[in-house]
C-alpha positions as CSV (number, residue, x, y, z in Angstrom):
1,X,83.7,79.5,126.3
2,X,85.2,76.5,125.3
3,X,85.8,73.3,127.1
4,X,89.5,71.4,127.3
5,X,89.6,68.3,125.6
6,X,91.5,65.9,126.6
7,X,94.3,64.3,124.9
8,X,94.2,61.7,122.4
9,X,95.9,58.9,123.7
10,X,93.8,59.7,127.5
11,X,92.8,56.0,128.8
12,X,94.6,54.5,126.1
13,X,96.7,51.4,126.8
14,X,100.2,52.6,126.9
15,X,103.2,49.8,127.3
16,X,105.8,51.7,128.1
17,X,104.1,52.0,131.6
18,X,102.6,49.5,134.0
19,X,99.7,49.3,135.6
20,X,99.3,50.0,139.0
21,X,99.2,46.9,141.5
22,X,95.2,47.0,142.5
23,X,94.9,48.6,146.2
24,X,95.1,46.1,148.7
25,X,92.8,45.8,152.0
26,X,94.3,45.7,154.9
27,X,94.7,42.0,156.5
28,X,91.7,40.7,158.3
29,X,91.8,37.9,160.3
30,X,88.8,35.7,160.8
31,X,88.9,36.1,163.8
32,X,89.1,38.9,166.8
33,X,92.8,39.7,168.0
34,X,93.0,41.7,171.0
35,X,96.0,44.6,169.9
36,X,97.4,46.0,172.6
37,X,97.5,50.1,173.4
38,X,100.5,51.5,172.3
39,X,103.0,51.7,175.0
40,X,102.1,48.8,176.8
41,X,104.9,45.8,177.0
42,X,104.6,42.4,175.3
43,X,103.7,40.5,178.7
44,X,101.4,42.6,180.2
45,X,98.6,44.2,177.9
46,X,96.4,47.2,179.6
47,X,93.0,45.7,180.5
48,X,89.8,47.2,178.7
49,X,87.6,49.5,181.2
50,X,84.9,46.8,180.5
51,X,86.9,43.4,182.2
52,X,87.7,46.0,184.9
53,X,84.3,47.3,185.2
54,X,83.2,43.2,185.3
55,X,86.4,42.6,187.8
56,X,84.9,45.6,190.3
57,X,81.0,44.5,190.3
58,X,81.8,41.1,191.5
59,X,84.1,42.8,194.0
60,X,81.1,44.6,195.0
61,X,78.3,41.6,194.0
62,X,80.6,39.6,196.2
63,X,79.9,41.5,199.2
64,X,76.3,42.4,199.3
65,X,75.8,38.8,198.5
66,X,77.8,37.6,201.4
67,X,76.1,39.8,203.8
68,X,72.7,38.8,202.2
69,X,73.5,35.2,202.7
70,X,74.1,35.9,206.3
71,X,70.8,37.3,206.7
72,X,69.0,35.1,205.2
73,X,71.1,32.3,207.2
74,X,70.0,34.0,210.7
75,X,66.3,34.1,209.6
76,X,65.9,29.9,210.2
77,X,63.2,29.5,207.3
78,X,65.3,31.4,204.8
79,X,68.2,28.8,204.7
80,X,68.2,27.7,201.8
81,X,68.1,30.9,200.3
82,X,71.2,31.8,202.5
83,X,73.3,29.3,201.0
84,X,72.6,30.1,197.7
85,X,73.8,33.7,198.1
86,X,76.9,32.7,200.4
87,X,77.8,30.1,197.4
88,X,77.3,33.1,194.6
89,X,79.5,35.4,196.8
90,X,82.1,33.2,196.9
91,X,81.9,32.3,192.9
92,X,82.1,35.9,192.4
93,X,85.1,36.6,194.8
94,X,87.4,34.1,193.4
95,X,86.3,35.6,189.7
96,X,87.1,38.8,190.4
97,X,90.6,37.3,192.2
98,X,91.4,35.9,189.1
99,X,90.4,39.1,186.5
100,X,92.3,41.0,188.5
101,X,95.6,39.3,189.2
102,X,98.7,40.1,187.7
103,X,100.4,38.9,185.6
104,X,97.1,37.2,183.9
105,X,96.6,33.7,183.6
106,X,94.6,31.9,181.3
107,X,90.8,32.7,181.9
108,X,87.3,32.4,180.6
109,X,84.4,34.7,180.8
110,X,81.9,33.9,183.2
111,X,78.7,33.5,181.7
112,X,77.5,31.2,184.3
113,X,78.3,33.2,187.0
114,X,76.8,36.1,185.9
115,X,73.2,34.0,185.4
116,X,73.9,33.1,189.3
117,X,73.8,36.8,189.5
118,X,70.7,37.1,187.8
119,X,68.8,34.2,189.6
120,X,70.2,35.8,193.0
121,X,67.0,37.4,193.0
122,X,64.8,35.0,194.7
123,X,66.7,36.0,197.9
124,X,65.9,39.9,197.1
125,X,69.2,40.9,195.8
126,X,68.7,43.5,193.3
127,X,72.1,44.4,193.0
128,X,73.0,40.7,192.3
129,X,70.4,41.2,189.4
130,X,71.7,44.4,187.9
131,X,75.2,43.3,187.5
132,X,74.8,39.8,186.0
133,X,72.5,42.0,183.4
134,X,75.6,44.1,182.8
135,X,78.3,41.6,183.1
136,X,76.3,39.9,180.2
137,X,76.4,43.0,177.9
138,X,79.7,43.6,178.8
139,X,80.8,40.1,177.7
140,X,79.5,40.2,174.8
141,X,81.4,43.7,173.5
142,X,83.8,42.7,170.9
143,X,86.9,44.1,172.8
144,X,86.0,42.1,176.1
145,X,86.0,39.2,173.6
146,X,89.4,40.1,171.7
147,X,90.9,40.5,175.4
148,X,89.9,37.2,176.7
149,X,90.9,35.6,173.6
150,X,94.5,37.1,173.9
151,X,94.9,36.5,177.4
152,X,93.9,32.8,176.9
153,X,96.6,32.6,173.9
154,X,99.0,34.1,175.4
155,X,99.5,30.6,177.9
156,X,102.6,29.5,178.3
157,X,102.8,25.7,177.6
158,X,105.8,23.3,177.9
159,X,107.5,23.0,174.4
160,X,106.8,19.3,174.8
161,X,103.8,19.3,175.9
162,X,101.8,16.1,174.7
163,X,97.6,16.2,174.1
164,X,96.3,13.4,176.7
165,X,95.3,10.0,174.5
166,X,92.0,8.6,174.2
């Protein structure tokens, strides 16, 4: 049995026909764009199930708090701990207000907020606990972060807007 051979001139420089360009990677920028589904328009890009999932828990947080707050507040040595709640369940309404209006205005992601969540335990809260633990995973997914970084770019600023002088 014998073996093909190549021919003589195989891997040979030839001039009379170019190299290839080298294959080129596709562009990466440094860093994370949010890219819309396809089919959504321009103005309004479709939320990721995460920022809703973050938009429904303080919905939900917002509530229990509230009525944890007014327990606590009807209790006269537990106060304190009434207040603290009442003030989380408002921080967490007017979040969830804001992730969920439409059209979408510029808007950060909560960290603090969710670490109120967290320390909402002293007043029993588990709830409270549970989804600042979440909302903190969930912040830190890389399409919660390309989201939040496209809805804060996507401001509309006066074309002669002016930076304040120091």
């Amino acid at each position: 049995m014998t073996y093909p051979q190549p021919p003589d001139d195989y891997g040979r420089y030839q001039p009379d026909q170019p190299y290839p360009p080298p294959p080129q990677q596709p562009y990466q920028p440094y860093q994370i764009q949010y890219q819309p589904p396809p089919g959504a328009g321009y103005g309004s890009p479709a939320k990721p199930g995460a920022v809703l999932t973050i938009a429904i828990m303080a919905i939900i947080d917002a509530v229990i708090s509230g009525l944890s707050g007014i327990v606590w507040i009807l209790t006269i040595c537990g106060a304190p701990l009434g207040i603290y709640s009442i003030v989380v369940a408002v921080l967490a309404g007017i979040y969830a207000y804001k992730l969920l209006q439409e059209p979408p205005q510029p808007l950060q992601p909560n960290k603090t907020l969710a670490i109120l969540q967290i320390v909402n335990i002293i007043t029993g809260n588990i709830f409270s606990l549970v989804f600042g633990i979440v909302s903190l995973v969930l912040y830190n997914q890389p399409e919660v972060q390309a989201y939040f970084a496209y809805r804060n770019s996507a401001a509309n600023y006066p074309t002669n807007y002016q930076p304040p002088r120091y």
